[in-house]
C-alpha positions as CSV (number, residue, x, y, z in Angstrom):
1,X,0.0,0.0,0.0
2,X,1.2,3.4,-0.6
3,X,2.2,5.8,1.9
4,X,0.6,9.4,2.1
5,X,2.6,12.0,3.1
6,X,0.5,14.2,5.7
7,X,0.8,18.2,5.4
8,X,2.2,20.1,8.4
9,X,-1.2,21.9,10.1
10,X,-0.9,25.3,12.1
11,X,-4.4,24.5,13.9
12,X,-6.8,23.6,11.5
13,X,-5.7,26.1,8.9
14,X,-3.3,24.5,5.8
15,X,-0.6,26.5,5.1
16,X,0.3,26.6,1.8
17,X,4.1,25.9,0.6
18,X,5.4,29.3,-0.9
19,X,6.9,28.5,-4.6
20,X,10.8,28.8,-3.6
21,X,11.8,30.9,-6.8
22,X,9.6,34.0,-5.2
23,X,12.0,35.5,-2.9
24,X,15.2,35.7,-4.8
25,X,13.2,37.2,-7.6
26,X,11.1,39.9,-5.4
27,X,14.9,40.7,-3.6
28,X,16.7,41.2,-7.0
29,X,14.0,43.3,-8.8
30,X,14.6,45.9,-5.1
31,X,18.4,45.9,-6.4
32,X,17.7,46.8,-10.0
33,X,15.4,49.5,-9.1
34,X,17.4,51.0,-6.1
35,X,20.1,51.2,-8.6
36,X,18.5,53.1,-11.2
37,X,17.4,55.3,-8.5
38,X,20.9,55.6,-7.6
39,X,22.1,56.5,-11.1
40,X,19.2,59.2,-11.8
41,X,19.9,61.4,-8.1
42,X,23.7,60.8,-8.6
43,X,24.0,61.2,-12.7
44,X,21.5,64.4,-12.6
45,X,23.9,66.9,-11.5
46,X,26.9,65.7,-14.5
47,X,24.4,66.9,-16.9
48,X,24.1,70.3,-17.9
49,X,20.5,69.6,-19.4
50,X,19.1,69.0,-15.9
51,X,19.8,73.0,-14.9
52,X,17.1,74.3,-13.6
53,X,15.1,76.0,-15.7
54,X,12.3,78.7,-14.4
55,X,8.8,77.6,-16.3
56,X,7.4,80.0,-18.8
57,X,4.6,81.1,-16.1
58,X,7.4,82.0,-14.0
59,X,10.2,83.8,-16.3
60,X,9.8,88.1,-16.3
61,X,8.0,89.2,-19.2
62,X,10.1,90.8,-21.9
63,X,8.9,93.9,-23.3
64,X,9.9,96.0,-26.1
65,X,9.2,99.2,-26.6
66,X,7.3,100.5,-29.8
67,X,9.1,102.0,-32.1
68,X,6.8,104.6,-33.7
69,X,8.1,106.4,-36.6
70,X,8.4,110.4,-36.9
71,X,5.0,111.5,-38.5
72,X,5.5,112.5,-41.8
73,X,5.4,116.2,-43.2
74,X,4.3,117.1,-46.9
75,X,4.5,120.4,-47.7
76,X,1.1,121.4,-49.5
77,X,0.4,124.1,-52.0
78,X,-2.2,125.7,-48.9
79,X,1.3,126.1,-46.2
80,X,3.3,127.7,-49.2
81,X,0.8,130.2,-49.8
82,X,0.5,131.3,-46.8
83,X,4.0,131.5,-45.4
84,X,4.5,135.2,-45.2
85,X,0.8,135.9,-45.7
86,X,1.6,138.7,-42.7
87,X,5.0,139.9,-43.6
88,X,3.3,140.6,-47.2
89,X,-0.3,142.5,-45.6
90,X,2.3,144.6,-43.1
91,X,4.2,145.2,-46.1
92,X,1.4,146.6,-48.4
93,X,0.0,148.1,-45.0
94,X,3.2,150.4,-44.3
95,X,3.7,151.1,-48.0
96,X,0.4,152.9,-48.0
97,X,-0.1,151.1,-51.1
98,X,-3.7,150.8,-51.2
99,X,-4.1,148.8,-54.2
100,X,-1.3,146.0,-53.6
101,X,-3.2,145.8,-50.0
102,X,-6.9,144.7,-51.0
103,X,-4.8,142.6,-54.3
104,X,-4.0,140.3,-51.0
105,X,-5.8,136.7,-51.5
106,X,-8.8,137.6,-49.1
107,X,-11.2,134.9,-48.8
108,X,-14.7,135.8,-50.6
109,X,-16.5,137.7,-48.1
110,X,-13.5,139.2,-45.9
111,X,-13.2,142.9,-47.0
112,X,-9.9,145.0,-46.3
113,X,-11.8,147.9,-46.8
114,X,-11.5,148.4,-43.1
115,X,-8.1,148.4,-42.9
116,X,-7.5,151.6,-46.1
117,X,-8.9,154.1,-43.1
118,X,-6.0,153.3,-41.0
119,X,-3.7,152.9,-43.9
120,X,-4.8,156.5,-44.7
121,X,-4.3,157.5,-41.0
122,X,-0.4,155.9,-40.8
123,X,-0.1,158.3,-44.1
124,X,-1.4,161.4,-42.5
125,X,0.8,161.0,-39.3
126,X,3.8,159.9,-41.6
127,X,4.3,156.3,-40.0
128,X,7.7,154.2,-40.5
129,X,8.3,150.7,-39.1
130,X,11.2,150.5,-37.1
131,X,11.1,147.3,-36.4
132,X,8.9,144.5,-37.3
133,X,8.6,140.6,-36.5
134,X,5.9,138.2,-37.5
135,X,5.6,134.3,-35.9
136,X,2.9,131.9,-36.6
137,X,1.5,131.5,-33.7
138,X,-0.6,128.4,-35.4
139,X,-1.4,127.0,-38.4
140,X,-3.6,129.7,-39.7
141,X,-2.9,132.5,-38.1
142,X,0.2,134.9,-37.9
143,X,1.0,137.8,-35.5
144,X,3.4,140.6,-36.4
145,X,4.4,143.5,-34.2
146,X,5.6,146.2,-35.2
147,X,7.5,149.0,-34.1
148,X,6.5,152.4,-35.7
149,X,7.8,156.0,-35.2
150,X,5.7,158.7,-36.3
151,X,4.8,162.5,-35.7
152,X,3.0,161.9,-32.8
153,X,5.5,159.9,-31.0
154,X,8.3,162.6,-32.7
155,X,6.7,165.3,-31.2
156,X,5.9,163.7,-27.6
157,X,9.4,161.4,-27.9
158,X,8.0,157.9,-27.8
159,X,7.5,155.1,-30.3
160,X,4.4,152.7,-30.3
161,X,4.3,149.0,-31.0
162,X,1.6,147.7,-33.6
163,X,-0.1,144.3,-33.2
164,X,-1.5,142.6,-36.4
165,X,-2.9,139.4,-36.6
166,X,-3.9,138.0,-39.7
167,X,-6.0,134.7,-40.1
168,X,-6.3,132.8,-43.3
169,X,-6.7,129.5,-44.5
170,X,-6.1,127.5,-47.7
171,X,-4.3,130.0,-49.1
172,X,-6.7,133.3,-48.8
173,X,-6.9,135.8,-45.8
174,X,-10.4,135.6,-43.5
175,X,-9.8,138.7,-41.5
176,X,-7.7,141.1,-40.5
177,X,-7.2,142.9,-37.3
178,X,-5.2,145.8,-36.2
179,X,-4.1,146.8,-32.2
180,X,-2.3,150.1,-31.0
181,X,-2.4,150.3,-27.6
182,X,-1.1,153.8,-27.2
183,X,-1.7,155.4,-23.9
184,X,0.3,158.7,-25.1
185,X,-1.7,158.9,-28.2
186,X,-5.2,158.8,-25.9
187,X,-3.9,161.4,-23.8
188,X,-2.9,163.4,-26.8
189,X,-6.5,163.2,-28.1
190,X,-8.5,163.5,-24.5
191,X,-6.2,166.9,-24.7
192,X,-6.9,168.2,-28.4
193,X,-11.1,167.4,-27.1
194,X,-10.3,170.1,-24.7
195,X,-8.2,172.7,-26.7
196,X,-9.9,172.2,-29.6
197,X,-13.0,171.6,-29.1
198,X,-14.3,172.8,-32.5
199,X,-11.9,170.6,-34.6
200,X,-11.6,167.3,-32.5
201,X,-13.9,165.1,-30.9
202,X,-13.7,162.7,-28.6
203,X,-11.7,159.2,-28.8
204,X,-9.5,160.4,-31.9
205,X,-12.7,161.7,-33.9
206,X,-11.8,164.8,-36.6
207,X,-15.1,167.1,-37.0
208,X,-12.9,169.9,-39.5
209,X,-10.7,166.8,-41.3
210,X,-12.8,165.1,-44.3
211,X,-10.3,161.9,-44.3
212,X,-8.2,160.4,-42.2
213,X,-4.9,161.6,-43.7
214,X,-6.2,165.0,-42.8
215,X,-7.2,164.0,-39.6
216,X,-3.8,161.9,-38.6
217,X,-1.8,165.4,-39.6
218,X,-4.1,167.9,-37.6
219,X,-3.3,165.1,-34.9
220,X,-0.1,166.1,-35.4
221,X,0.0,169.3,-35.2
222,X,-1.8,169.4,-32.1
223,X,1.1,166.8,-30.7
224,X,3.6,169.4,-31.0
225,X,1.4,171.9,-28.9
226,X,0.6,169.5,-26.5
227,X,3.8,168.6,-26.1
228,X,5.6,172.2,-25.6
229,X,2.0,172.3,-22.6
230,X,4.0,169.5,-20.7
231,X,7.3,171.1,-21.1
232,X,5.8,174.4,-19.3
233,X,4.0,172.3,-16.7
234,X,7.6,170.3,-15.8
């Protein structure tokens, strides 16, 4: 008869037999892996690829600064024309030349006509520019002063300063203005109102003078008695 082997019993539980080829294998697959381990912490730092490197997130913008280029400048027919629109009116203006003053481009509309009384008036009292200068102040519009003598300030020993600004645009004049502020000159005529009370008025006004040339030199006239009035009361 044949013999059974009987299993080993813990209780009544049956232990089962391990297969013997587990262990050695379980033992050298922790070796392999420890190793590789070991070769990735100690290897990393011979690399220069493994620097660190700060994510994209993370690394300061860069910025560079527009570059905008310098706006461009055409000169157009309309700026050539008027360049030295007021050099040419002040011109005309102190010539007394009446007709090269209203031949001026003005704008359809804007009439010099205004300006040939005072024209007449810088005649009568024998104006000359001493000094003038004319910016453009903007695009359309120039300022000129200008320094006159004339026999009022010759007789009283003073000059006066002339302001004239001139707007125009696309080539043509739109107005015109003209600014004396001479104190002298309004005493001179609140003094003539009072001497003279039959040949001026009041503010500059002639009532004997039919033009202003007329006026301007009776004006004058009565400077140079005014004027030898405040040497008596000095």
């Amino acid at each position: 008869m044949q013999t059974q082997e009987k299993q080993a019993t813990r209780g009544d539980v049956t232990e089962p037999q391990r297969p013997r080829w587990l262990v050695p294998t379980l033992v050298g697959a922790i070796a392999v892996v420890g190793a590789i381990l070991l070769v990735v912490i100690v290897g990393g730092g011979d690399d220069p690829s493994a620097d660190a490197v700060l994510p994209v997130a993370d690394a300061p913008p860069t910025t560079t600064p527009p570059t905008s280029a310098p706006p461009a400048t055409t000169a157009s027919a309309d700026s050539t024309e008027e360049t030295g629109i007021g050099e040419r009116l002040v011109t005309a203006f102190y010539s007394f030349d009446a007709d090269a003053l209203t031949a001026l481009p003005w704008r359809q509309g804007a009439d010099p006509s205004h300006l040939l009384g005072a024209l007449d008036w810088a005649q009568g009292a024998n104006y000359q520019v001493v000094e003038s200068s004319c910016v453009s102040e903007r695009v359309g519009q120039d300022v000129c002063d200008v320094t006159v003598s004339h026999d009022f300030g010759r007789a009283l020993d003073y000059e006066s300063v002339v302001r004239f600004i001139i707007r125009s645009g696309n080539g043509e004049i739109t107005e015109a203005i003209i600014r004396e502020p001479d104190p002298i000159l309004h005493d001179l005529f609140a003094w003539a109102e009072t001497a003279h009370p039959d040949e001026f008025g009041n503010d500059g006004n002639c009532l004997v003078a039919s033009s202003p040339i007329e006026c301007a030199a009776a004006y004058a006239r009565a400077a140079a008695e005014y004027a030898g009035t405040l040497e008596t009361e000095s």
